[in-house]
TIMIVO-984490 format. One record per atom (N, C-alpha, C): residue in three letters; atom name; x, y, z. Coordinates in nm, 3 decimals, decimal comma. Layout:
<atoms>
{ALA CA {X Y Z}}
...
</atoms>
This chain:
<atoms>
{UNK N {2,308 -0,754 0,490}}
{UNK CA {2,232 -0,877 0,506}}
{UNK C {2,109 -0,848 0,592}}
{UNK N {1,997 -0,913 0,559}}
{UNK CA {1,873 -0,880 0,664}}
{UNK C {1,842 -1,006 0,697}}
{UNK N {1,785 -1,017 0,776}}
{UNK CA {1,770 -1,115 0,914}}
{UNK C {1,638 -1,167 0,838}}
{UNK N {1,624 -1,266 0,912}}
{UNK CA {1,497 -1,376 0,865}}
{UNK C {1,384 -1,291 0,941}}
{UNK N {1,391 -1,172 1,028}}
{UNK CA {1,261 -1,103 1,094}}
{UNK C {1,229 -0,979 1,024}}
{UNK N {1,318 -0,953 0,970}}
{UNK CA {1,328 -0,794 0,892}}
{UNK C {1,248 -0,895 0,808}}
{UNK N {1,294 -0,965 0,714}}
{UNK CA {1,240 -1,037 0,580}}
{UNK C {1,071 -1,103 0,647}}
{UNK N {1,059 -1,171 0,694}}
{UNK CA {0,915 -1,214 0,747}}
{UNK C {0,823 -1,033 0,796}}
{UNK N {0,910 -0,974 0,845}}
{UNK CA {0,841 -0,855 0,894}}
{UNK C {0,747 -0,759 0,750}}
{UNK N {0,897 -0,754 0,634}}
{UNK CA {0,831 -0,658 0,517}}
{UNK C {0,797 -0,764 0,439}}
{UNK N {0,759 -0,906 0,437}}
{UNK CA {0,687 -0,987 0,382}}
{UNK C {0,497 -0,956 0,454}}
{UNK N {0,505 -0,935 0,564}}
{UNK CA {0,396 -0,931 0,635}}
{UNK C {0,313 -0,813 0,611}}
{UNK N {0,437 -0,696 0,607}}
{UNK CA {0,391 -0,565 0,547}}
{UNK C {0,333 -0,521 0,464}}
{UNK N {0,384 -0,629 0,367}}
{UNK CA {0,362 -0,551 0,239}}
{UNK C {0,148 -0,678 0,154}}
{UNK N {0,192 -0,794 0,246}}
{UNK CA {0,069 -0,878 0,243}}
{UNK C {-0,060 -0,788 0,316}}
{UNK N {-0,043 -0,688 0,445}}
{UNK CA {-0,114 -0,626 0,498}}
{UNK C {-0,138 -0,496 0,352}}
{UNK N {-0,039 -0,414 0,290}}
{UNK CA {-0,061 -0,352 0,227}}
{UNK C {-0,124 -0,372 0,106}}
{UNK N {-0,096 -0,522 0,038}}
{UNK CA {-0,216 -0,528 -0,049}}
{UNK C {-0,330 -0,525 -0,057}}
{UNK N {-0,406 -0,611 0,082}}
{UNK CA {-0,516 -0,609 0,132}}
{UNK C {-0,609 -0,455 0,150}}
{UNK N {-0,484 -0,363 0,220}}
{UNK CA {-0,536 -0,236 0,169}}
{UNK C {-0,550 -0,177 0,096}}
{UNK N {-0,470 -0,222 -0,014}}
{UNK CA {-0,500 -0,141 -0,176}}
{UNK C {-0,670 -0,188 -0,207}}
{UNK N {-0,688 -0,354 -0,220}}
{UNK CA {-0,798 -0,396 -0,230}}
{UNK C {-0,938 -0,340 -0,146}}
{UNK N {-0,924 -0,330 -0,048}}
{UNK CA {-0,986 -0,213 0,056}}
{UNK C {-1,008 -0,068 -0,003}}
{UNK N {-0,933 -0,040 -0,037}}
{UNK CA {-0,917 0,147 -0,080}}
{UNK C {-0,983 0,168 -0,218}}
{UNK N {-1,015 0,023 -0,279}}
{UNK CA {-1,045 0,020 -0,440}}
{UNK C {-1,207 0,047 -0,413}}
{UNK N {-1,258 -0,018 -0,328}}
{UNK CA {-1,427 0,006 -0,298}}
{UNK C {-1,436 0,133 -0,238}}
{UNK N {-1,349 0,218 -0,152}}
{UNK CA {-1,408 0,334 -0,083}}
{UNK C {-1,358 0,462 -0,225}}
{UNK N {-1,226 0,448 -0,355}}
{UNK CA {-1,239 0,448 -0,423}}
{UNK C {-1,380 0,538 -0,541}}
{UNK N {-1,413 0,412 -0,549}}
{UNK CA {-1,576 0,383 -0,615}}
{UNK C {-1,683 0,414 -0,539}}
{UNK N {-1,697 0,456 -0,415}}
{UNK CA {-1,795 0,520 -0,362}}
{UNK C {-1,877 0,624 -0,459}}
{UNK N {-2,013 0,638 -0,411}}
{UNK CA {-2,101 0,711 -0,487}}
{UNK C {-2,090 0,893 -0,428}}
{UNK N {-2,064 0,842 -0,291}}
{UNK CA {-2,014 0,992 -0,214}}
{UNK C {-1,923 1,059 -0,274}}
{UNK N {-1,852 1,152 -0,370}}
{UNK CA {-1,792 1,223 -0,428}}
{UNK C {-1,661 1,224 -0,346}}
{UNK N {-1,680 1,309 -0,204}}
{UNK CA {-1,528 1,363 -0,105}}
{UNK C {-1,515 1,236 -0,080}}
{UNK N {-1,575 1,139 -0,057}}
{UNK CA {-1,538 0,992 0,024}}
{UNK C {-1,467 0,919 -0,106}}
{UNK N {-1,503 0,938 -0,219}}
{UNK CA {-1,428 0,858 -0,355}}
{UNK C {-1,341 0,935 -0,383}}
{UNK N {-1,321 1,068 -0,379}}
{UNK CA {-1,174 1,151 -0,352}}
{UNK C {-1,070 1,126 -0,269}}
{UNK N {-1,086 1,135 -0,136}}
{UNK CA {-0,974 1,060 -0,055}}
{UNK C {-0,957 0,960 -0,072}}
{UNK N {-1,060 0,845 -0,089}}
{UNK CA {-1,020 0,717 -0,131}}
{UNK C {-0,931 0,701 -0,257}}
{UNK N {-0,914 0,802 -0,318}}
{UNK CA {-0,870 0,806 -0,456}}
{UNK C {-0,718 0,833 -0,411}}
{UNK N {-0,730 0,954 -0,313}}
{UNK CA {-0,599 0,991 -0,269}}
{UNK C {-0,492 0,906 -0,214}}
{UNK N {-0,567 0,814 -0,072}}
{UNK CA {-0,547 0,740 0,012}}
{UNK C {-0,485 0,616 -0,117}}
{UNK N {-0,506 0,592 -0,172}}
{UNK CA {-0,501 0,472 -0,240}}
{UNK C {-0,381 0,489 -0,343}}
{UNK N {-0,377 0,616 -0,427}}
{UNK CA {-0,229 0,635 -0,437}}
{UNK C {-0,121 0,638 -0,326}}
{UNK N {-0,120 0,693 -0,237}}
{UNK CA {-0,033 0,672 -0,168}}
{UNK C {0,009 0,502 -0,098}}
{UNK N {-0,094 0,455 -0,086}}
{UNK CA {-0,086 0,283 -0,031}}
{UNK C {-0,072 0,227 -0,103}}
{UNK N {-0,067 0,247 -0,253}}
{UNK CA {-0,015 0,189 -0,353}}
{UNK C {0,131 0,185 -0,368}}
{UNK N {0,181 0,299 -0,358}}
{UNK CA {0,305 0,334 -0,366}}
{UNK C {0,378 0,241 -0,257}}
{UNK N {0,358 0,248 -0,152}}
{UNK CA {0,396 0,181 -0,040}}
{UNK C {0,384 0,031 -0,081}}
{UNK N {0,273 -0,015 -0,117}}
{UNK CA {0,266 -0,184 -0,133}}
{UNK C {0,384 -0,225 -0,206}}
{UNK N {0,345 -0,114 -0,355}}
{UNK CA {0,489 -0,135 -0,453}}
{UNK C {0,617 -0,181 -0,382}}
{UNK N {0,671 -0,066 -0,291}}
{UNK CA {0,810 -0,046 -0,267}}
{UNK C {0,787 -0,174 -0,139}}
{UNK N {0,734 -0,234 -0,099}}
{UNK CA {0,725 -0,348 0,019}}
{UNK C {0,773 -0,448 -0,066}}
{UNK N {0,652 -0,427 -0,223}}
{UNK CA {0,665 -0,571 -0,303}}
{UNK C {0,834 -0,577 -0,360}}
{UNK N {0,871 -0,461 -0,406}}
{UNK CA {1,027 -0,462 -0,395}}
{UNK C {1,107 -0,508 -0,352}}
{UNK N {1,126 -0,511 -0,214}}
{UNK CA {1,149 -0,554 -0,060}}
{UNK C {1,223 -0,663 -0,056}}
{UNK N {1,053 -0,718 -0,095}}
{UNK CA {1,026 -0,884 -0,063}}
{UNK C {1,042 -0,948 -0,170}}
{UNK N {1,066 -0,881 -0,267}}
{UNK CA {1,146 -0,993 -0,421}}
{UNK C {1,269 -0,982 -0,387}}
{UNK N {1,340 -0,870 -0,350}}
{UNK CA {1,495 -0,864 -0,312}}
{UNK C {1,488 -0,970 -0,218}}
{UNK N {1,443 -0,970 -0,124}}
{UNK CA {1,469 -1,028 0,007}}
{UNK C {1,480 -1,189 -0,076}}
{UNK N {1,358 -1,214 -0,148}}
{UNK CA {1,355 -1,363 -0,164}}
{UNK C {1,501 -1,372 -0,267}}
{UNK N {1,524 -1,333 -0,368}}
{UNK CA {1,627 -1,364 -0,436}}
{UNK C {1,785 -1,350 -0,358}}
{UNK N {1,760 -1,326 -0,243}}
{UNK CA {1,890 -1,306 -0,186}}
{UNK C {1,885 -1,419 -0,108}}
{UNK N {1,817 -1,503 -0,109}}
{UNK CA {1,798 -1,678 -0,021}}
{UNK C {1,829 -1,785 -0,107}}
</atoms>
């Protein structure tokens, strides 16, 4: 069972992590080549993470 703070906590998490996907999509698209590479990099990985938050937080809600 997870607590109403765990659940508000990876609800919060994963709202912060979308925001950074959206963030990572413009540095991304940069015209700078190495700067649109890591952004490219950076952004798979924070993707992955948002995913498994958004996971989380559908479990979490269907278990209420």
């Amino acid at each position: 069972m997870i607590s109403n703070a765990d659940k508000e906590n990876v609800q919060k998490a994963h709202e912060i992590a979308t925001q950074l996907v959206d963030e990572l999509k413009g540095v991304a698209c940069s015209k700078n080549a190495l700067l649109a590479e890591l952004g490219v990099d950076i952004l798979r990985s924070v993707t992955e993470i948002e995913q498994k938050l958004k996971r989380i937080s559908l479990a979490n809600q269907s278990e209420s």
